[in-house]
N, C-alpha and C positions, 0 to 999 in steps of 0.2 A: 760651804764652798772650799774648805780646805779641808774637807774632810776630819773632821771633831780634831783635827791634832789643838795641842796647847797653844803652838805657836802663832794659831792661827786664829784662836777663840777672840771675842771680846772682854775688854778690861772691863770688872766689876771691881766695885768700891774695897770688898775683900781681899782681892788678888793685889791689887794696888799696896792694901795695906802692908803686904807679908811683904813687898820688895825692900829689900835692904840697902840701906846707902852705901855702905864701905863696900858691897861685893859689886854692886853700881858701877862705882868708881873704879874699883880695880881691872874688871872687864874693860871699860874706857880706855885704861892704860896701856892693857895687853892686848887691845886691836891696833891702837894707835901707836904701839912700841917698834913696828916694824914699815918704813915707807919703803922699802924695797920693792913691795909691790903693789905701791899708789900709782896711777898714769894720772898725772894732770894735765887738764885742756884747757886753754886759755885763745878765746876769741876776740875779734876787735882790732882798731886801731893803732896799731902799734907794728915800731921794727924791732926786727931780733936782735940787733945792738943795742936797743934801749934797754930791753927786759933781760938780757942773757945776765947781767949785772945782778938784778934782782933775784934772779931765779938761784943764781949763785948762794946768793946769801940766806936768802928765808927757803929753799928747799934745799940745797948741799948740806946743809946742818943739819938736817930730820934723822932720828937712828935706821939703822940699818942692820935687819940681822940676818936677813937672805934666808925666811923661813918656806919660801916656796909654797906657798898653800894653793890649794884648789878647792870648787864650790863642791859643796856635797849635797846629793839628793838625799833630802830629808823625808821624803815622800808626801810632802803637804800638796795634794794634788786634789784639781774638783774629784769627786768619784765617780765611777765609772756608774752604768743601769741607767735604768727606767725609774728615775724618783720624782714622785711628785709633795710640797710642801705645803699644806693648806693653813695660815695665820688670819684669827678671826682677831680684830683690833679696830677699832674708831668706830663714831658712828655712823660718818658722813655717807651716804647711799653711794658708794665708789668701789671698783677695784681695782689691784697695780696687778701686773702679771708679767712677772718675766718668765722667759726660758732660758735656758741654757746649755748650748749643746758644745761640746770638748771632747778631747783624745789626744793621742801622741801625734808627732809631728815630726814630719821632715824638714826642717829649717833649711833656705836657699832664697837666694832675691827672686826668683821666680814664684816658688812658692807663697813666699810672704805676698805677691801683688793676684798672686791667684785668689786668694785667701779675703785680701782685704776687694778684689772685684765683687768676688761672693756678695758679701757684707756689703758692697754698696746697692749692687743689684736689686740685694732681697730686700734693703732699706728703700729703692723704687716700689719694688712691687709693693711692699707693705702700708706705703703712702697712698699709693693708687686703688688696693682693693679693700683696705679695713677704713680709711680714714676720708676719701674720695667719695666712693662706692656706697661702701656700708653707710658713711657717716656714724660709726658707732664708738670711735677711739680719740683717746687724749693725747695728742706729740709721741706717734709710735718713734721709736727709735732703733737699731741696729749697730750693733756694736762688734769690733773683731780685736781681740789681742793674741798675739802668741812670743814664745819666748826659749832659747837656746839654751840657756841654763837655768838651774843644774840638768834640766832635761828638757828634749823639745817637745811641748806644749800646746795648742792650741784651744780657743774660745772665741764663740759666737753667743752673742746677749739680744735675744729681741725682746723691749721691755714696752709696753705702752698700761694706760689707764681707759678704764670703760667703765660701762653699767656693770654690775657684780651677776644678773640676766644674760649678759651677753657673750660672759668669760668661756665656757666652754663653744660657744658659733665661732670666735673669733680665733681663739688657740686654733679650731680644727682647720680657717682660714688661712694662718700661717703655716700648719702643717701640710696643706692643698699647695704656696708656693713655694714650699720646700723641695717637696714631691715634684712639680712640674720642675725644676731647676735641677735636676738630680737626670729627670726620664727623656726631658725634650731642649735643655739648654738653657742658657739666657738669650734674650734677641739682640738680632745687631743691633738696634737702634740704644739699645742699653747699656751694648759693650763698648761701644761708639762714647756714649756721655759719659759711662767712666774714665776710658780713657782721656779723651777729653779733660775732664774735670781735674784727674790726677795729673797731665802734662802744667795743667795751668796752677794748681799747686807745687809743685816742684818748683816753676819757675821764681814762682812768688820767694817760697822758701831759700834758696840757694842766693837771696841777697839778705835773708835773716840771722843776724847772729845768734838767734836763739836755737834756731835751726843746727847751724854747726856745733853747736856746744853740745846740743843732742844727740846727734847723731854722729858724730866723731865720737863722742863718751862712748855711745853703746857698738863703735864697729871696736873701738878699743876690748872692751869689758866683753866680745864676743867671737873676738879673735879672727876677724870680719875685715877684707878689704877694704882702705878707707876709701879707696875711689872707685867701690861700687856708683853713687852717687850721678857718677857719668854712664852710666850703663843705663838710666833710664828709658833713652829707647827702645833699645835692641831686647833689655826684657819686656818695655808692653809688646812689644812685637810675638811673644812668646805667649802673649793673653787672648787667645785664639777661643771661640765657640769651641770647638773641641776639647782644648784641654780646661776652659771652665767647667763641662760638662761632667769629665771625667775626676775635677777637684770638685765638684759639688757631691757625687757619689761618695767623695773619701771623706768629706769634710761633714756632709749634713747626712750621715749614714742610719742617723735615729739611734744606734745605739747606745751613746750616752747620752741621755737628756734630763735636764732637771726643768721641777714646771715648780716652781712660784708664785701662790697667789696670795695676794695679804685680801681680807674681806671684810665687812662692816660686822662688827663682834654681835648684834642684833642677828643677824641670818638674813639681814633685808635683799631681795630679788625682785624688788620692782622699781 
């Protein structure tokens, strides 16, 4: 997933071993030597005469060295092809199967709701004709993350569990609704329940404080209007058949995809 880099591998008991505590600590020191360029977000109850007091004293004292930094792309990105991963393990007559498909991205609030329409969409269909239909799958699931920096990013995860028989019918199933969502759309009645679905999310959200602390963090950290937030409407308005159609072409374009299947270490197929 990060493409073999270091930074991105799993800790083994060796690697652990080798970290050193004095260089540890001194890292610690020299990220946290500079609050210049901390943003902090503090939600909740409270007036700005109570806290400006506070803020005064336990952040006006933090050092300051005005080093300016910016993120750098380190290039731990999924990789780009056509790869597939086959892991024989357990012996329970089961198989997991995700996918994965990713590429570069135009980060914008429209984008981002195009993106996650996708991702809900294919998470309908995938309900309705692998687990419905078939009857052949365990909690398929669909997933969308993407991300601004250090570069703009996107990923689509569809993961479910089946018979270890059934992994190559059902993979082709999902690439059947991929395809039709690429060639002929999503249906109104689909683009309708996302909407839908995502208005009454929002609304839920916008009295959570967890919500703000989230989302204020990352318009911070992404250099992002923070009152996109009210633009909800007028971007789903922008969530048109049309231009789903035309984000399903850029987004589920097959050319990067990774296929995942963990299998019963046995070779069992029935």
């Amino acid at each position: 997933m990060g493409n073999y880099s270091f930074r991105s591998s799993p800790f083994t008991a060796d690697r652990l071993a080798n970290i050193d505590l004095q260089k540890s600590y001194d890292i610690y020191k020299q990220r946290f030597a500079d609050a210049s360029g901390f943003t902090f977000v503090f939600v909740g109850n409270f007036s700005t005469d109570a806290i400006t007091p506070l803020l005064e004293q336990y952040l006006g004292s933090l050092p300051s060295l005005h080093r300016n930094e910016k993120a750098k792309d380190l290039g731990v990105h999924i990789p780009a092809g056509q790869i597939t991963k086959k892991v024989y393990k357990g012996s329970e007559n089961k198989a997991l199967v995700r996918l994965l498909v990713s590429g570069n991205y135009q980060f914008s609030p429209v984008n981002n709701l195009l993106l996650k329409s996708i991702g809900d969409i294919l998470q309908i269909k995938v309900l309705q004709q692998l687990r419905e239909e078939e009857s052949e799958v365990y909690s398929p699931s669909v997933q969308t993350v993407y991300n601004k920096n250090p570069k703009n990013r996107y990923a689509i995860t569809i993961t479910f569990g089946c018979a270890p028989k059934n992994v190559d019918h059902l993979i082709s199933m999902v690439e059947k609704e991929m395809a039709e969502l690429k060639d002929k759309g999503a249906e109104t009645d689909d683009i309708e329940k996302f909407k839908a679905g995502y208005q009454k999310n929002v609304e839920l959200a916008l009295k959570d404080n967890g919500f703000w602390l989230s989302y204020l963090s990352g318009q911070y950290e992404n250099e992002e209007n923070i009152l996109q937030a009210l633009d909800t409407d007028r971007n789903l308005a922008k969530v048109t058949p049309d231009a789903i159609k035309q984000a399903a072409k850029e987004f589920l374009s097959g050319e990067n995809m990774i296929r995942f299947e963990l299998l019963p270490e046995n070779g069992a197929v029935n």
